[in-house]
C-alpha positions as CSV (number, residue, x, y, z in Angstrom):
1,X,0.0,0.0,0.0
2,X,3.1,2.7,0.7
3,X,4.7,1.8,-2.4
4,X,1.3,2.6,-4.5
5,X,0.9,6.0,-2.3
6,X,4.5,6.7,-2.9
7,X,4.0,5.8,-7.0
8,X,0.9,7.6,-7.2
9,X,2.8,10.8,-5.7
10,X,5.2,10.6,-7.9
11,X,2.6,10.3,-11.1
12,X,0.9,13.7,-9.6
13,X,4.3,14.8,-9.7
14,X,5.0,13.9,-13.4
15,X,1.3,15.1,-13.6
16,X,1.6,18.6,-12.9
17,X,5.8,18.9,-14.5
18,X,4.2,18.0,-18.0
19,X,1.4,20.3,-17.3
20,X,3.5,22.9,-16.5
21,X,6.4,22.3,-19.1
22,X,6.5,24.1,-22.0
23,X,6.0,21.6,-25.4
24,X,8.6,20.0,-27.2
25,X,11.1,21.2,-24.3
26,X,13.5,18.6,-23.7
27,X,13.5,16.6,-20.2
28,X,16.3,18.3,-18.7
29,X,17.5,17.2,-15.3
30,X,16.6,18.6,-12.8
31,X,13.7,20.3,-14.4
32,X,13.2,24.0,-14.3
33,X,10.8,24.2,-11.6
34,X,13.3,22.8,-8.8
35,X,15.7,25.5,-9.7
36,X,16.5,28.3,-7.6
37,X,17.3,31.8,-7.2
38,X,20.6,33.0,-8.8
39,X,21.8,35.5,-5.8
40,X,24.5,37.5,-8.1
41,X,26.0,38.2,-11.3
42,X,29.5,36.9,-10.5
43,X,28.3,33.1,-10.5
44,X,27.0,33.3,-14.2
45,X,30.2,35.2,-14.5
46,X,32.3,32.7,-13.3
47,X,30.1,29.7,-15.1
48,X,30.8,31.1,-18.7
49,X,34.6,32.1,-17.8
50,X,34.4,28.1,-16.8
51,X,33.2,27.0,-20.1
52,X,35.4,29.2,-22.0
53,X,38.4,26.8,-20.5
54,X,36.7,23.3,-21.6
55,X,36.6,24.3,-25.0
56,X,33.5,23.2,-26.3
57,X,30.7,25.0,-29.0
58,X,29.0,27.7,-27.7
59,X,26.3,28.6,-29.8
60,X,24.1,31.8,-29.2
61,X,20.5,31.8,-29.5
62,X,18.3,35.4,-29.6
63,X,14.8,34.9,-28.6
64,X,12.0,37.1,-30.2
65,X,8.8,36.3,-27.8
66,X,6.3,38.3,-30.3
67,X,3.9,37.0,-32.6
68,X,0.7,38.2,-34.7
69,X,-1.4,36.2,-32.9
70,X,-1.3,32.6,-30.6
71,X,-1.4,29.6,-32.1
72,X,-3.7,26.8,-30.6
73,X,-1.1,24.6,-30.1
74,X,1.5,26.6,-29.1
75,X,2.3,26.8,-24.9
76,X,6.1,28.7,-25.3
77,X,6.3,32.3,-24.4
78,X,4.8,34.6,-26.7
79,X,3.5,38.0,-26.7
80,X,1.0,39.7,-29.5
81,X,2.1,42.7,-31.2
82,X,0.1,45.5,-31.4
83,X,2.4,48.0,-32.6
84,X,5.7,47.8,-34.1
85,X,7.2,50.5,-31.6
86,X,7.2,47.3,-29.1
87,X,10.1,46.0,-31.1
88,X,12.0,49.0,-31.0
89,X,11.7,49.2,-27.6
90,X,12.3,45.3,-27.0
91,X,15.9,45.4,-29.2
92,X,16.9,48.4,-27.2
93,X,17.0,46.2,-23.8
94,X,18.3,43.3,-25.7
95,X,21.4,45.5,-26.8
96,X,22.0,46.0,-22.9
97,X,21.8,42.0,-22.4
98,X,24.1,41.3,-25.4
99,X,26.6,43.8,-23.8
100,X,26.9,42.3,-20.4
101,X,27.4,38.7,-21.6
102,X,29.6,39.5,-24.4
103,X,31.8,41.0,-21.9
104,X,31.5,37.5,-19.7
105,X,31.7,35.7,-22.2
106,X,35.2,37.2,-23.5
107,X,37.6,35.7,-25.0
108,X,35.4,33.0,-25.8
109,X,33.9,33.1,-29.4
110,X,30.4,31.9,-30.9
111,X,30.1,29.0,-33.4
112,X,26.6,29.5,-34.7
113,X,23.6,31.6,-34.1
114,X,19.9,31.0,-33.6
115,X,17.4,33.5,-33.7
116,X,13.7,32.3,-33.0
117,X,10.8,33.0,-31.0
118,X,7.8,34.0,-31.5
119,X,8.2,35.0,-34.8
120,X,11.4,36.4,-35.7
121,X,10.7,37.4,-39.5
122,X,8.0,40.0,-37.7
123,X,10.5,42.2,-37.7
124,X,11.1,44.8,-40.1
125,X,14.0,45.3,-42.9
126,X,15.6,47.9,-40.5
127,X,14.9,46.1,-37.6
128,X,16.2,42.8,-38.6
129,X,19.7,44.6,-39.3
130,X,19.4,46.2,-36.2
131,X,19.4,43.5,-34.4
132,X,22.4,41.6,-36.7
133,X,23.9,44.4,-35.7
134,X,23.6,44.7,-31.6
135,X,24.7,40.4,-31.7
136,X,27.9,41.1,-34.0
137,X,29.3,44.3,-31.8
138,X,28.3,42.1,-28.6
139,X,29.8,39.0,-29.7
140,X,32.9,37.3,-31.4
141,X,32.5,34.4,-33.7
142,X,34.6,32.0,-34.9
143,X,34.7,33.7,-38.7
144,X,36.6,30.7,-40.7
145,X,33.4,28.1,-39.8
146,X,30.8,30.7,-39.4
147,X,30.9,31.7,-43.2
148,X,31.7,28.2,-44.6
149,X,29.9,25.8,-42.2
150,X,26.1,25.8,-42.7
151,X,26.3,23.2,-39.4
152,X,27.7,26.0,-37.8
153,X,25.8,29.3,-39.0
154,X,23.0,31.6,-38.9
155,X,19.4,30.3,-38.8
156,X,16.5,32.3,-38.6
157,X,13.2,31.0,-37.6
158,X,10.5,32.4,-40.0
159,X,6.7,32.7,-40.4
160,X,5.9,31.8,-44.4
161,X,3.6,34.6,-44.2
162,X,5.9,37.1,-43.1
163,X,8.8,36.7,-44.9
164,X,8.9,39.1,-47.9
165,X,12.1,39.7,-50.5
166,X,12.7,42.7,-48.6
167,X,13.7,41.1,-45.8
168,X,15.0,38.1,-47.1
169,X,17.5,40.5,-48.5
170,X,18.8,41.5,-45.2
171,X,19.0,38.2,-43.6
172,X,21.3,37.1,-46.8
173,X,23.4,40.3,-46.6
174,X,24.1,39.4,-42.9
175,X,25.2,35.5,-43.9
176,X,21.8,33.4,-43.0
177,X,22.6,29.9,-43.8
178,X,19.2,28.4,-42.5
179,X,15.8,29.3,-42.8
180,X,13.8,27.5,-40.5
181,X,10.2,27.6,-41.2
182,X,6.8,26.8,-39.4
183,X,5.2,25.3,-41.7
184,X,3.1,23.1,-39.2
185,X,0.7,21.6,-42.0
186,X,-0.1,22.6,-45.7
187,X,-3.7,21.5,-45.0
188,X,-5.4,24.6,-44.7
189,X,-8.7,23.6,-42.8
190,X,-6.4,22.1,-39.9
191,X,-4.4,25.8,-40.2
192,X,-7.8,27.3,-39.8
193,X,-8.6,25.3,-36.6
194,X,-5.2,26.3,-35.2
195,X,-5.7,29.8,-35.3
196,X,-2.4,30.2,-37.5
197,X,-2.6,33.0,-40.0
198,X,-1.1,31.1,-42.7
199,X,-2.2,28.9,-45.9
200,X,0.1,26.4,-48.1
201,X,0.2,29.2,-50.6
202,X,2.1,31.0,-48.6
203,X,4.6,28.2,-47.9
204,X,4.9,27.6,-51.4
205,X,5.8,31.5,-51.8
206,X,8.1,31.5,-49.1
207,X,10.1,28.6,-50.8
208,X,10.3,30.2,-54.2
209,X,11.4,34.0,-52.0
210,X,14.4,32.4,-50.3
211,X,15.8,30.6,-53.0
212,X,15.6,33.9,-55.0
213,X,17.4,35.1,-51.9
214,X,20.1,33.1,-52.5
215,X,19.7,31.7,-48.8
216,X,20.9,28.2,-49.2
217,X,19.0,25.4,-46.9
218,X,15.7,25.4,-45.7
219,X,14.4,23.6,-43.0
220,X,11.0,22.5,-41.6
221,X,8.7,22.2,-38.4
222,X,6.3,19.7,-39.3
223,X,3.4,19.2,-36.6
224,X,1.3,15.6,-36.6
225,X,-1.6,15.0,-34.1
226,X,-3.3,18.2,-34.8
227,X,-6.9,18.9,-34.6
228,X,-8.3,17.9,-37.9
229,X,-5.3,16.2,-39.3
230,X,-5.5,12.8,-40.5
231,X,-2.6,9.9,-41.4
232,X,-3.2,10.9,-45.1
233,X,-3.7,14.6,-44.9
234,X,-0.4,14.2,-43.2
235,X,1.6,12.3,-45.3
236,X,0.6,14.7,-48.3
237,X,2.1,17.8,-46.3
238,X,5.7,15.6,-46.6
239,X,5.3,14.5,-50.5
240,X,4.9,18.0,-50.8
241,X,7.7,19.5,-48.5
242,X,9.9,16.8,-50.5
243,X,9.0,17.9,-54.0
244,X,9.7,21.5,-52.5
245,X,13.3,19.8,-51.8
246,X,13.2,20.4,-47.7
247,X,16.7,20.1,-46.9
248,X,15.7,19.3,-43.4
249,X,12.2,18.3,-42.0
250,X,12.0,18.6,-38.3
251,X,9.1,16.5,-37.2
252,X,6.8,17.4,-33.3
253,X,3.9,15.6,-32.0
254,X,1.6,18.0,-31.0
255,X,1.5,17.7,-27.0
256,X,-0.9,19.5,-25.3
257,X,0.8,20.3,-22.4
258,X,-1.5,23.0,-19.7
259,X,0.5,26.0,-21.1
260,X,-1.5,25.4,-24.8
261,X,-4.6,27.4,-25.6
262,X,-6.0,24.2,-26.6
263,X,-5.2,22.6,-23.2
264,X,-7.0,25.8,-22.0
265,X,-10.3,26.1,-23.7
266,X,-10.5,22.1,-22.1
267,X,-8.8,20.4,-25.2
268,X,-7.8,16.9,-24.7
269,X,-6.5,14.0,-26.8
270,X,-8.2,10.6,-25.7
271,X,-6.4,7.2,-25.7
272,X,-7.8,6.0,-29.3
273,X,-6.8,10.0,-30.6
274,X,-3.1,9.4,-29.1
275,X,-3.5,5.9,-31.2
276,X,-3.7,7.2,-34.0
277,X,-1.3,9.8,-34.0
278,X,1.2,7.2,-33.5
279,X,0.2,5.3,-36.5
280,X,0.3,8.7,-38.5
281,X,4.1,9.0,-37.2
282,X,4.9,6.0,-38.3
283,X,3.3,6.6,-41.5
284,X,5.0,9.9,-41.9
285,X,8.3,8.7,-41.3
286,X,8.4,5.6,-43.9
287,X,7.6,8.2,-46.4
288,X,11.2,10.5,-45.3
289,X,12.5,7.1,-45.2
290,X,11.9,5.8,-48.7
291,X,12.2,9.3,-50.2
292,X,16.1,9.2,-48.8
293,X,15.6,10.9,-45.1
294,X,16.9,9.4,-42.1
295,X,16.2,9.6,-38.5
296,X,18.9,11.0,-36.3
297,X,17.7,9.1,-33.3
298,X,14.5,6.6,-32.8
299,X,12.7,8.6,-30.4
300,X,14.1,12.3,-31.7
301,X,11.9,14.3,-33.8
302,X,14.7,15.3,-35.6
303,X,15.3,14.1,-39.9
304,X,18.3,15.2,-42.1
305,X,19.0,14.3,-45.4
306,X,21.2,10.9,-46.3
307,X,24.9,12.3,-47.3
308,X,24.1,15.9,-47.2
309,X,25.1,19.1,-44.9
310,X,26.3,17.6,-42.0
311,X,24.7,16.5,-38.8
312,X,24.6,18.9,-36.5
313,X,22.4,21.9,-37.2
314,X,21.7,23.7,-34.4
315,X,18.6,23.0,-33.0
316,X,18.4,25.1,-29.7
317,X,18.4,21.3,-28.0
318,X,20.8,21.0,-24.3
319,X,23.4,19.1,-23.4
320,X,24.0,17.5,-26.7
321,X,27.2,16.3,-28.4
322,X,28.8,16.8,-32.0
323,X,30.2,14.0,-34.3
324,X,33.4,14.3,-32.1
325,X,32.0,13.9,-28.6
326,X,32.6,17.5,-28.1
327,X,30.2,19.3,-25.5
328,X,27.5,21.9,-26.4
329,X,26.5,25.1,-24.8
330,X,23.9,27.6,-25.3
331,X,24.0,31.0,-24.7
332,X,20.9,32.4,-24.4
333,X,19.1,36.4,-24.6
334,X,15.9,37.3,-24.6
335,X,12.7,37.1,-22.3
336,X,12.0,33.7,-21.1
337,X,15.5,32.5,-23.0
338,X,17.5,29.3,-21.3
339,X,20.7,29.3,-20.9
340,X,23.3,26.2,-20.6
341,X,27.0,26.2,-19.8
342,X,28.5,23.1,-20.4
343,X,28.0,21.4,-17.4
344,X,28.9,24.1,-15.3
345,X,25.1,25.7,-14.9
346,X,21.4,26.3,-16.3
347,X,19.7,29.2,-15.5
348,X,16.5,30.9,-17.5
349,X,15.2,35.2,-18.1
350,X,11.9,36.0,-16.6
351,X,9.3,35.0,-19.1
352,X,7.3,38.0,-19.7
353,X,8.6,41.0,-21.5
354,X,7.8,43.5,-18.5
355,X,10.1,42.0,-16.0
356,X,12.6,41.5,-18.8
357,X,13.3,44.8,-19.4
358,X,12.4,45.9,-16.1
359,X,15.5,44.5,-14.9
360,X,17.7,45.7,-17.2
361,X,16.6,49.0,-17.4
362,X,17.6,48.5,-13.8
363,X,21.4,46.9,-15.4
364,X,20.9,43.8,-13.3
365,X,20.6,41.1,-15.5
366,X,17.2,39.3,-16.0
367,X,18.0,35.9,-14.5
368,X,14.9,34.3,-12.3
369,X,16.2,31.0,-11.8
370,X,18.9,28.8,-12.1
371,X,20.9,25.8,-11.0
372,X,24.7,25.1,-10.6
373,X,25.7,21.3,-11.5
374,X,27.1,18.5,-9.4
375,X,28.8,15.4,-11.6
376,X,26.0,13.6,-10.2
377,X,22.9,15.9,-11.4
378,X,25.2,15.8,-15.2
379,X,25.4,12.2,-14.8
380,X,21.8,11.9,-14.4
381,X,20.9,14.2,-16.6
382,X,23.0,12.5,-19.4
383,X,21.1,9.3,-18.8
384,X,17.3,10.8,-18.8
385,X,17.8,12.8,-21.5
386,X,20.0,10.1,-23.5
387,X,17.0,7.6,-23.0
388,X,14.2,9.7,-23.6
389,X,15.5,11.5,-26.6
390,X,18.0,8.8,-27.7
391,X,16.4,5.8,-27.0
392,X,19.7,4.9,-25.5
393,X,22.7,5.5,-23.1
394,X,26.0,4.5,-24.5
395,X,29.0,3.1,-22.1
396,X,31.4,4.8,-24.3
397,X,30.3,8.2,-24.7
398,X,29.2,8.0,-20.7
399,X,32.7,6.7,-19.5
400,X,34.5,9.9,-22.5
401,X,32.6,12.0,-20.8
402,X,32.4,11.1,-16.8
403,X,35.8,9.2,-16.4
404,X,33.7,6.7,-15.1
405,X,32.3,3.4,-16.2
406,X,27.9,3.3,-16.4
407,X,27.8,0.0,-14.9
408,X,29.5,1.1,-11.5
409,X,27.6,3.9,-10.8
410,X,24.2,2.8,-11.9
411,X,24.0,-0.4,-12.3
412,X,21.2,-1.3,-9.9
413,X,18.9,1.2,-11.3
414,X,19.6,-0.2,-14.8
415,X,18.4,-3.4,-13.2
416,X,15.2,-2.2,-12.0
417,X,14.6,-0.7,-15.8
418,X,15.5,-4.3,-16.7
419,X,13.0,-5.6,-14.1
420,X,10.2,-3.4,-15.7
421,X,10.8,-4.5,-19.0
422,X,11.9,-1.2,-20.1
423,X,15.4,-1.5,-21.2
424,X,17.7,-4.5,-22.4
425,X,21.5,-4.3,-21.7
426,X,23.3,-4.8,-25.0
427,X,27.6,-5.0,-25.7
428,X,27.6,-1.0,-26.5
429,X,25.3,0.1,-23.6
430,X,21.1,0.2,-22.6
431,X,18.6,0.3,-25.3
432,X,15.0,1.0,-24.6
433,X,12.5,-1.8,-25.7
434,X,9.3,-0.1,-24.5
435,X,7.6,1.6,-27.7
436,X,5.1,3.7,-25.4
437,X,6.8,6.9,-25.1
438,X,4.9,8.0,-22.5
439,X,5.5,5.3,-20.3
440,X,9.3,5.9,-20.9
441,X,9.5,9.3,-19.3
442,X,7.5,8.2,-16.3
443,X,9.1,5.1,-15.5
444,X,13.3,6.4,-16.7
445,X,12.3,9.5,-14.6
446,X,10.9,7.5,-11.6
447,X,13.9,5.9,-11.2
448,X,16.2,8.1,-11.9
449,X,15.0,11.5,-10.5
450,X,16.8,12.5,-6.3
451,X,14.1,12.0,-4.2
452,X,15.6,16.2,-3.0
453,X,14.0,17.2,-6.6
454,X,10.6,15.3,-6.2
455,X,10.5,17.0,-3.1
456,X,11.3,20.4,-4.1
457,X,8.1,19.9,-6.9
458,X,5.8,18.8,-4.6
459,X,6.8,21.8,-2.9
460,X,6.2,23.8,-6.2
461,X,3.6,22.5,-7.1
462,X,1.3,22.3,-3.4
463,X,1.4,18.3,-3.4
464,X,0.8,17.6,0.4
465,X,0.9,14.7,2.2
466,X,-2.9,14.6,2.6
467,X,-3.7,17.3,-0.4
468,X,-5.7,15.3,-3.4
469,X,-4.7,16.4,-6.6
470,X,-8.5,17.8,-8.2
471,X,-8.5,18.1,-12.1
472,X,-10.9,20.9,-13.3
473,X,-13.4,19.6,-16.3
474,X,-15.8,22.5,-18.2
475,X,-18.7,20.9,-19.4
476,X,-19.4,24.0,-21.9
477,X,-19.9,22.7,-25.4
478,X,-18.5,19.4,-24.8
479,X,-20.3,16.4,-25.2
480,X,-20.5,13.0,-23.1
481,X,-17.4,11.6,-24.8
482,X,-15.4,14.5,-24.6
483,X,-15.9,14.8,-20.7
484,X,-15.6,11.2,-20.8
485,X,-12.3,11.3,-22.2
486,X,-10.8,14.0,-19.9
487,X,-12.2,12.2,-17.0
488,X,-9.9,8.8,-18.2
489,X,-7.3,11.5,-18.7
490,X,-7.4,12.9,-14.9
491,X,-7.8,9.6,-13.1
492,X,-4.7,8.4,-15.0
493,X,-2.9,11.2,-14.1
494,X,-3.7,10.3,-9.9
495,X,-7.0,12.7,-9.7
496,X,-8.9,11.4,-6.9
497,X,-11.6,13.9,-8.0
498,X,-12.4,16.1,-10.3
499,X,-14.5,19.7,-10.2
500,X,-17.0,20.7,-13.4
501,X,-17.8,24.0,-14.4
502,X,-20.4,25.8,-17.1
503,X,-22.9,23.1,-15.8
504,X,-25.8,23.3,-18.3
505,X,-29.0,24.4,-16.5
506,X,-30.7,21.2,-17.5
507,X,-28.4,19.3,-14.4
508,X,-26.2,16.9,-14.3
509,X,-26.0,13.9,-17.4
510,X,-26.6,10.6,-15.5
511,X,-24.1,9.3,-17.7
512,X,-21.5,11.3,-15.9
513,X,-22.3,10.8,-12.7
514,X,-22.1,6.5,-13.5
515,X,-18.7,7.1,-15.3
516,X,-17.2,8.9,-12.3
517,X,-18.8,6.2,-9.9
518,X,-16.9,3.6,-12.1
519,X,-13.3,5.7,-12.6
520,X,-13.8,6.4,-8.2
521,X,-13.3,9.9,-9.5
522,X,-15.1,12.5,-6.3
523,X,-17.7,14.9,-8.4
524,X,-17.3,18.5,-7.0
525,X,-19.4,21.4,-8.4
């Protein structure tokens, strides 16, 4: 009976960390929320001048939080323009940032540069050189692979719709390598239902713009699982991206995480939904495969092309290595931008634009949280984020990179894994053998997570001893299924009850009332 309390904590837990995660983050160890404060300057100071010494990439990435409007599926931090003044003022605070951690991060110099967001290719001509020009008087880069190396160069993230020659113009006169575009699907009724102000005509204008522009590789965010979408509708959006000759297609499951508007407005994906978006994966990526695409990793949405441009693009990813085992860091600007270096420290800026530049206008830098790393929290890190993203943790690249062999430090865990049927130990290392991604996360990160960090989120996130973790279900234009479904959702999540709102002034559904009895979900009004 303790056991299944303790497990059923731990689910609430995992619970409320995915609903509080942004989507498509990567399961970095320990999460975000069990960070602290970062009391001075001098300790990012010292974590960069650190780095620096280790000699591994540092790549910078400049985050640009606003966007025309919110997309449905969309839970990262953005902010709606209303005026284009917004900007102005927004690059005028980021030229302050750039300024204090060019200075830290002297003499160290850049190997590629990310700009995303939001939606970067808001900006205007002038603007867009602007801000080229407040990151190349900040920072240094490392010239001879910055102009020749597309694996190490400038990508821009872009909006099809708002990317006009003008600007594509700019971005070629300041050496953009990468175009990386949200093209999400090329079905328009599923755009529609996502609240994205785009069509597939203005993908296929976008495409025919930047190779006038001269910029050289384009690559794709491909979205499956969204409202609307089906296996086929799907697999026509890649046929197409292939005849357009993607040069990279950069495949996420839609994951409805508590920070979407969909997960907001009470959107859920039931069991036989989350079904069938597997089998439209699966689909999707025999396609890439027999059109010449490979995966990087098994459980990576991440596709390059056979032969061509090199492996490592930089994907604003953590903690990840080159072809030559060589470490990765991320230097980060911008509100709500996450920072790592090496395997020295994490921290994150405060997520809303107002306390951004509030705190810089103040010169203090606009850290909120952040976390310095122990050889153990690196070790476990390496090992979440190497099964869940990787599929796999390699004794090799563990012992290059530790000193240490796997086996002797966490052997036993690998053995409960084992136990589970989660893993199998092969000659190179442990491979997952559980095809339920899901169930990987939970059970890798219930073994592996300090029992200090569960803690610290049950702190976070008000889990008491004797609290019962509620989920809230609005019965406003849903229908018996529907509420059905995210009654399934919250028991399996370790709801003991759940609380419905917008009851219809008719009462109750009889229907409900017998599911709950059945799921020993507690009704509350």
């Amino acid at each position: 009976m303790a056991l299944k309390k303790k497990k059923n904590t731990f689910d609430k837990v995992m619970n409320e960390l995915h609903c509080k995660s942004l989507p498509f983050s990567p399961p970095i160890y320990p999460p975000a929320q069990a960070w602290g404060k970062v009391n001075n300057e001098s300790v990012i100071r010292k974590a960069w001048q650190k780095t620096i010494k280790q000699d591994g990439h540092i790549d910078l990435y400049v985050h640009i939080p606003f966007c025309a409007n919110v997309c449905n599926f969309c839970g990262l931090y953005s902010k709606q323009l209303k005026k284009s003044s917004e900007i102005d003022e927004y690059l005028t605070v980021l030229d302050k940032e750039a300024r204090v951690l060019g200075s830290m991060l002297s003499p160290g110099k850049i190997d590629g540069l990310r700009i995303g967001g939001g939606t970067p290719s808001l900006l205007s001509p002038k603007q867009i050189k602007r801000l080229f020009n407040i990151i190349f008087k900040a920072f240094s880069f490392k010239s001879d692979r910055f102009s020749s190396a597309p694996s190490h160069g400038v990508v821009f993230e872009a909006h099809p719709r708002f990317l006009t020659p003008e600007k594509l113009k700019v971005l070629k006169e300041e050496g953009t390598h990468w175009i990386a575009m949200g093209v999400q699907s090329l079905d328009d009724k599923v755009l529609a239902k996502t609240n994205r102000a785009q069509t597939a005509a203005d993908v296929h204008l976008a495409y025919l713009n930047i190779r006038k522009a001269g910029i050289p590789f384009i690559a794709n965010d491909l979205m499956y699982g969204l409202e609307g979408q089906t296996a086929e509708s799907f697999c026509r959006d890649i046929d197409t991206l292939i005849k357009l000759k993607a040069d990279r297609i950069v495949m996420y499951e839609f994951c409805p995480t508590g920070l979407t508007p969909f997960s907001k407005k009470g959107g859920s994906l039931m069991a036989r939904q989350r079904k069938s978006i597997a089998i439209m994966a699966k689909k999707g990526f025999d396609a890439l495969k027999a059109r010449g695409y490979k995966v990087k990793d098994e459980f990576h949405e991440y596709w390059g092309v056979v032969g061509g441009i090199g492996d490592r693009i930089y994907t604003y990813t953590y903690d990840e290595y080159d072809n030559n085992e060589c470490w990765h860091s991320v230097l980060s600007l911008g509100a709500g931008a996450m920072s790592v270096a090496n395997q020295n420290m994490r921290y994150q800026n405060f997520l809303s634009v107002p306390a951004y530049t509030s705190k810089l206008k103040k010169g203090i830098l606009p850290v909120c949280a952040g976390i310095e790393l122990t050889d153990k929290t690196n070790m476990l890190n390496h090992i979440i984020l190497n099964f869940i993203n990787s599929s796999r943790v390699l004794f090799k690249q563990f012992e290059i990179e530790f000193g240490v062999s796997l086996d002797e430090k966490f052997s036993d865990k690998m053995k409960i894994l084992i136990s589970r049927g989660m893993i199998r130990r092969k000659k190179t290392g442990y491979f997952i053998v559980e095809k339920d991604r899901y169930r990987v996360v939970i059970e890798v990160s219930r073994v592996f997570f300090e029992s200090k960090v569960v803690e610290k989120l049950k702190t976070v996130f008000k889990i008491g001893k004797n609290q019962k973790s509620s989920s809230v279900i609005s019965l406003k234009n849903s229908n018996h299924r529907k509420i059905l479904a995210q009654m399934i959702i919250a028991k399996n999540s370790g709801c003991d009850s759940v609380k419905l709102e917008n009851i219809p002034a008719r009462g109750l559904d009889i229907r409900i009332l017998k599911a709950a009895d059945k799921l020993k979900l507690c009704v509350r009004k």
